[in-house]
KOLRO-145686 format. One record per residue: x, y, z of N, C-alpha, C, CB in turn. Coordinates in steps of 0.1 Angstrom, whole numbers, plus 5000, padded with zeros to 4 digits. Each point is the difference from the previous one (the first is absolute). Glycine has a CB too. Layout:
BEGIN
XYZXYZXYZXYZ/...
END
This chain:
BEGIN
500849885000499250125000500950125000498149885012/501650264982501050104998500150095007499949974983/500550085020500150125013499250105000502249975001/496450065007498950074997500550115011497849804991/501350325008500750145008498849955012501150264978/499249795037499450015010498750004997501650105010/497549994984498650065002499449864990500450345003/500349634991499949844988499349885015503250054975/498349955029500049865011498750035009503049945003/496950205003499349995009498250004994502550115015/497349894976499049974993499449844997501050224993/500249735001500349885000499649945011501550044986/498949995026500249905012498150045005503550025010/495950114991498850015002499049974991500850145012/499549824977498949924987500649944991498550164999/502549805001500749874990499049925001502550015002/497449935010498849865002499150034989499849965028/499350174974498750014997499949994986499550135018/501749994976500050024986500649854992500550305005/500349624998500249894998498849914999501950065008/497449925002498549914999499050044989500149985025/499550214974499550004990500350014990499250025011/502649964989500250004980499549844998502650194994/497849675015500049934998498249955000502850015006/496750075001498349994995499450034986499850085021/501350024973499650034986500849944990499150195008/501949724995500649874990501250094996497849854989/502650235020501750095000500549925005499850215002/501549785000501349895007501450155002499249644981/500550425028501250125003501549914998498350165021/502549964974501649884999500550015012500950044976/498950055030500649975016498350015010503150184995/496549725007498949995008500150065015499549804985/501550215023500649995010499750185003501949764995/498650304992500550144998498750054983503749945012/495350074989498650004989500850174998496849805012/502750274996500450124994501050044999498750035005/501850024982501450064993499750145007500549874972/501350215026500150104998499150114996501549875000/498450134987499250094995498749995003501350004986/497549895016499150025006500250075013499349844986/501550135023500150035009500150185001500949735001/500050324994500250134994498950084998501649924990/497350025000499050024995498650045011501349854981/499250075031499250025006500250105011499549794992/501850245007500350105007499650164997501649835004/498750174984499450114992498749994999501950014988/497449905013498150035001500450015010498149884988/502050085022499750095017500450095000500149885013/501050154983500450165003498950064992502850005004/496749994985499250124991498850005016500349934962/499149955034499149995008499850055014500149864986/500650165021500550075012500250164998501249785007/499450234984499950164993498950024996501950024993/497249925000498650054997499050085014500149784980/499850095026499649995015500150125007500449785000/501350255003500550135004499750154998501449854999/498450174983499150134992498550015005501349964977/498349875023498250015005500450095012498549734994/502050205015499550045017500850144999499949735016/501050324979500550145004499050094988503149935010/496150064982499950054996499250175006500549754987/500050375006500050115005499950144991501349865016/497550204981500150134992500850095003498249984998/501750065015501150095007501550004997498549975016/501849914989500849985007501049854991498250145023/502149834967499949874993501049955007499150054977/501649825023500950005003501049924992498850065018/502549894984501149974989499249904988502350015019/497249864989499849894993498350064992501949805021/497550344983498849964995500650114985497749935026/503250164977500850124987500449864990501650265018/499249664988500749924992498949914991502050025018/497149954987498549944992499350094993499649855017/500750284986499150104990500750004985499350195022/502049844979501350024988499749884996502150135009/498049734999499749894987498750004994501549845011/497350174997498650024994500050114988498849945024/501850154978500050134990500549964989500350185015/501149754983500949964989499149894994502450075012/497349824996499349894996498850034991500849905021/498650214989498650014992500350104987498449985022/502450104978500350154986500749834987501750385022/499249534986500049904986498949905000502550014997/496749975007498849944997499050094992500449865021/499350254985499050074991500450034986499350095020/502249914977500850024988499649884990502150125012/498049774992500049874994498849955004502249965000/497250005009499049944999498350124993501749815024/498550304981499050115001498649975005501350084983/497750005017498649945006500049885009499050074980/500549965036499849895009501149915001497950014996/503850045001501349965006500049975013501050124985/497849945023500050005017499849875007498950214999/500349744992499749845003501549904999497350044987/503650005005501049934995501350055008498749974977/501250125034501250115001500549905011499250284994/500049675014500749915013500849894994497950045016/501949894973500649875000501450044996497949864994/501750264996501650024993500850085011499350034971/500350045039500850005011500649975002499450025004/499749835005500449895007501249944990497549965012/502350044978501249934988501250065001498349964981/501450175018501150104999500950015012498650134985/501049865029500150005011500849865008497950164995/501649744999500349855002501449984992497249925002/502950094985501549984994500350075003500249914984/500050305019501250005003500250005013500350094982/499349845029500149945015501349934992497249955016/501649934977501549885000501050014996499049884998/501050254989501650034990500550095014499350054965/500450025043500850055011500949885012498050214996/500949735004501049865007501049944996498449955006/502550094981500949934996501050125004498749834982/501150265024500950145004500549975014498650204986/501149725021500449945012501049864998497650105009/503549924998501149914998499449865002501950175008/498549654987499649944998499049995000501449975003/497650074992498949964998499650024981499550085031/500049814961499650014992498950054992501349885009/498350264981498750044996498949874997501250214990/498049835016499049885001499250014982499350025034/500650034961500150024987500449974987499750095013/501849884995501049924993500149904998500850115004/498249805004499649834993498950004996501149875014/498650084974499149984992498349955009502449924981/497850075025498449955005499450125000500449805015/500050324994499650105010499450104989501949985022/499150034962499450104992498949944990502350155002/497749715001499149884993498750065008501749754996/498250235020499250035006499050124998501549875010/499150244988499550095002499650054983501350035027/499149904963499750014984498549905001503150024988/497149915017498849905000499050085004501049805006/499550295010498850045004499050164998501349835015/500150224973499450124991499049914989502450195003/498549724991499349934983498149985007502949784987/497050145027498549975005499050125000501049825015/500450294992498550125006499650074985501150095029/499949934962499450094991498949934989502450155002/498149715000499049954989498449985012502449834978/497950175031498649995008499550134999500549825017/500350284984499050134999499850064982501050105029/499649824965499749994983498749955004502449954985/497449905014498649934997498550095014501949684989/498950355017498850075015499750114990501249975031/499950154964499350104997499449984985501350145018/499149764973499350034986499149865000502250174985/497449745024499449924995501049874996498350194994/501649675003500449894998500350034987499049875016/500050154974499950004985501050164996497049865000/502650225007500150114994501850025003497050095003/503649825007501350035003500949874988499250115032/499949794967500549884992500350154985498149685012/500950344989500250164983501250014999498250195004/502149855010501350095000501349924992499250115024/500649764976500949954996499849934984500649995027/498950054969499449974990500150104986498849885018/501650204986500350134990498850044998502049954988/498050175002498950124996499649954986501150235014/499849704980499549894986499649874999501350114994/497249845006499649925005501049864989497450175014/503049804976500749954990500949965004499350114987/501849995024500849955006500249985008500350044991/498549915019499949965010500649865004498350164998/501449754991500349825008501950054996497149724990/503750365006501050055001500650025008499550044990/499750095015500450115012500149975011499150124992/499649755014499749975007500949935011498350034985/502049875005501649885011501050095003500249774985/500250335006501150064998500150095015499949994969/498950075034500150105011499649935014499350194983/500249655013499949945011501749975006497249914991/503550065000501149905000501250175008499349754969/500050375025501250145004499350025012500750144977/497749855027500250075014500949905015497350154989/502549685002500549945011501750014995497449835007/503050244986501449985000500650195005499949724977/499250355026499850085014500649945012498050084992/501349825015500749925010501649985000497949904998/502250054992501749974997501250164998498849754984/500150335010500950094998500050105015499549984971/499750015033499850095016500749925009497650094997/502749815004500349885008502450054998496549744991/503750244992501350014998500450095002500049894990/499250245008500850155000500550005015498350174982/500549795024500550105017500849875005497550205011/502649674985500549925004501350004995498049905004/502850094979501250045000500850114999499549854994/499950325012500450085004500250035014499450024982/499949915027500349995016501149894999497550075012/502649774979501049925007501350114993498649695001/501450374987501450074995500650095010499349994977/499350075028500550075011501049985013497950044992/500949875012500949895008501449995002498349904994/502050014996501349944993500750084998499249884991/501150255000500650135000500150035012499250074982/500349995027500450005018500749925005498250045005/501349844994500949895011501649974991497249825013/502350214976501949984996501150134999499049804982/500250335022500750105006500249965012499150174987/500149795021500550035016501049854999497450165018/502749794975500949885001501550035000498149874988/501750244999501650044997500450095009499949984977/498950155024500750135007498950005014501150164974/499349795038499049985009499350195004501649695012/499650404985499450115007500450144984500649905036/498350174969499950144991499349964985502450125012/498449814977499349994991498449934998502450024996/497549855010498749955006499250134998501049815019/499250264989498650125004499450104994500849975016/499949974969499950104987498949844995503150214993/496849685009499549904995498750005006502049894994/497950135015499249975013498750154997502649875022/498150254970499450064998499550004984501050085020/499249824973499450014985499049875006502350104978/498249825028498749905006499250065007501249825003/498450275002498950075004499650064989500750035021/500050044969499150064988499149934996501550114992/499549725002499449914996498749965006502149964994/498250015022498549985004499150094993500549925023/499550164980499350154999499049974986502450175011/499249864981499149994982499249875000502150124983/498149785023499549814995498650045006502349785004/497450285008498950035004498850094992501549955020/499150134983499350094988499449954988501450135007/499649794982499849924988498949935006502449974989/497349935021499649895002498850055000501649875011/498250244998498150075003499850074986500050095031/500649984962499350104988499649884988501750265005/499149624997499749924990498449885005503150044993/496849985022498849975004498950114995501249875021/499450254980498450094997500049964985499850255018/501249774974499649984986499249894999501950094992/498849735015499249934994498250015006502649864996/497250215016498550085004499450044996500550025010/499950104981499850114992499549914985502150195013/498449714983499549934991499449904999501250104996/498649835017499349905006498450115003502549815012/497650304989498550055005500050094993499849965022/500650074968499950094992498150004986503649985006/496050104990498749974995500250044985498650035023/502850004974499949994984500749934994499550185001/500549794986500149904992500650024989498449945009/
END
């Protein structure tokens, strides 16, 4: 088994049992049964609690008067969030503004965790940006078929020429699921390059140069996040869009 960071093991030791039983309820077989949760999930879950704890924090301080750090710091992202949603998505973006938040908010948590010495961007293994590609590809096509209808969202993919429809049709089925893949590689082989680039500076030069790396890996988070949500409102924007 490979050497997991503290907040990993001690997880492990309070639900390995559990999470073990019910992968093996659903015909999973973990490669280390002992040790069910990796790293990165592990990570992953750190970063939902922390958002989550910070949400909680804005509710209960909230203040007209008087705002305070964490509720300023939620206004700036709501403001930025919402001025590129209304850009891209436009009309009733309000409905849509929390998730891409939450998106926007959640990767760059994790691309920031790779800025802390041993510890690896949770981002940078393929599952985590799998995860979260899966869980954009579901919501937009659910609020595609919710807001235009079953039929009327099947349209969408079908083109505006009915002739070239048995065409059009596979072709856009086959591009939005290869969305997945492409949302999944970007933020996944620019966080592991990231990565990698870092750890083989501090390998050579342990002090000063590093911290010139340490600061383009923060850009990097920065820009991968950004990319990740504006390409969620687009695919929104055209999943709920009413023209043709």
């Amino acid at each position: 088994m490979p050497e997991t960071l503290a907040w990993t093991r001690l997880l492990n030791h309070l639900f390995g049992g559990a999470v073990t039983s019910l992968l093996h309820a659903v015909g999973v077989q973990p490669k280390y049964p002992a040790a069910p949760i990796s790293d990165a999930y592990a990570l992953e879950l750190l970063i939902a609690g922390l958002l989550f704890c910070f949400f909680v924090l804005v509710r209960l301080t909230l203040s007209v008067e008087k705002p305070s750090v964490p509720q300023q710091f939620a206004e700036i992202i709501h403001e930025f969030v919402g001025g590129q949603a209304h850009q891209i998505i436009g009309h009733g973006f309000e409905r849509y503004q929390s998730f891409v938040t939450v998106i926007f908010l959640f990767v760059l948590g994790c691309n920031f965790l790779g800025l802390i010495p041993r510890i690896d961007t949770p981002t940078s293994f393929p599952v985590v940006p799998l995860g979260i590609a899966v869980a954009t590809f579901v919501y937009y096509h659910y609020h595609g078929f919710r807001e235009q209808g079953f039929v009327g969202y099947l349209k969408h993919f079908a083109g505006p020429i009915w002739w070239i429809a048995p065409l059009l049709f596979p072709i856009e089925i086959i591009s939005h699921c290869a969305r997945v893949m492409s949302l999944t590689i970007r933020l996944y082989a620019n966080m592991f390059a990231s990565d990698l680039v870092t750890l083989v500076f501090f390998s050579l030069v342990p002090l000063g140069i590093p911290v010139i790396f340490l600061g383009l890996h923060a850009m990097v988070s920065i820009i991968q996040a950004f990319v990740f949500m504006l390409l969620a409102m687009i695919y929104l924007s055209q999943a709920v869009s009413h023209e043709h």
